[in-house]
C-alpha positions in Angstrom: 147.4 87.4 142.2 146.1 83.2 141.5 144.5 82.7 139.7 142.2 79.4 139.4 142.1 76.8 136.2 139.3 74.6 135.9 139.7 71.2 133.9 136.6 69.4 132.2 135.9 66.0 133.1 135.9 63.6 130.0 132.1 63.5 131.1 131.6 67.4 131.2 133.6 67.4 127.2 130.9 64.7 125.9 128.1 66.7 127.7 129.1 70.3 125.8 130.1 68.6 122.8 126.7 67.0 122.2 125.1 70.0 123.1 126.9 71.8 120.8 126.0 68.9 117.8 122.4 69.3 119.0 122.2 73.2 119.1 120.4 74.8 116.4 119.2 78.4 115.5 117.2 79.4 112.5 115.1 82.4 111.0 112.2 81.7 108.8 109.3 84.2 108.0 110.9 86.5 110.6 110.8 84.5 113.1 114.0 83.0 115.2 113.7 79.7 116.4 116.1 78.1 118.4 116.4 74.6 120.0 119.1 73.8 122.7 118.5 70.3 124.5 118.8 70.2 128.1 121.4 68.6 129.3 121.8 68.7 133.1 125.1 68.5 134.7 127.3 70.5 137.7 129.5 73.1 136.0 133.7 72.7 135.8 133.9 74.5 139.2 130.9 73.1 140.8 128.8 76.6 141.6 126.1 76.0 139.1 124.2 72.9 137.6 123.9 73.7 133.6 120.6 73.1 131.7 121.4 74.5 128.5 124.4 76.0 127.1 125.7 76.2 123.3 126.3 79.4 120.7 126.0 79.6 116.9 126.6 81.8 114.5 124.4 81.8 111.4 124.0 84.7 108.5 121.0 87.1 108.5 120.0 89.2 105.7 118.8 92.8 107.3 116.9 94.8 105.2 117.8 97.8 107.1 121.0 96.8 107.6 122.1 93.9 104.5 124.0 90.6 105.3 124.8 90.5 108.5 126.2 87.5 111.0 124.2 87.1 114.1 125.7 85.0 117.2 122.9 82.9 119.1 123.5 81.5 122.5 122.0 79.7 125.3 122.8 79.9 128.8 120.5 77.8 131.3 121.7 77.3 134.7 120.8 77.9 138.4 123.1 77.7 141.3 123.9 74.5 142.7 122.7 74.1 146.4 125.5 71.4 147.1 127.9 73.8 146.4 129.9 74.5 149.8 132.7 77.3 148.7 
């Protein structure tokens, strides 16, 4: 079976990597905040246009359950209607 590869555009790269840099996730008082900037652009393969999309992984102290490492991520998108596949 093929299977398919998708390269990232020098463009796409810049786009995720300042999302990344901008990306943050914090608890305070019990409360998780987190702040992903929207960045629009088409997706590798071209099915979806990406508003927001980064991961983090920060520690959290449980009382339940002690010092744990929670992972945070953000995954905006809808489906692109240009897309003809």
């Amino acid at each position: 079976m093929a299977t398919a590869t998708a390269t990232q555009t020098p463009e796409h790269k810049a786009a995720s990597d300042a999302s990344k840099k901008a990306f943050t996730a914090v608890i305070k008082n019990g409360v998780l905040t987190i702040t992903c900037p929207v960045i629009e652009r088409v997706s590798t393969k071209g099915k979806t246009v990406l508003i927001a999309n980064a991961k983090k992984q920060l520690a959290f102290k449980s009382e339940k359950y002690g010092d744990q490492i929670i992972n945070v991520s953000c995954n905006g998108y809808f489906y692109n209607p240009d897309f003809a596949g």
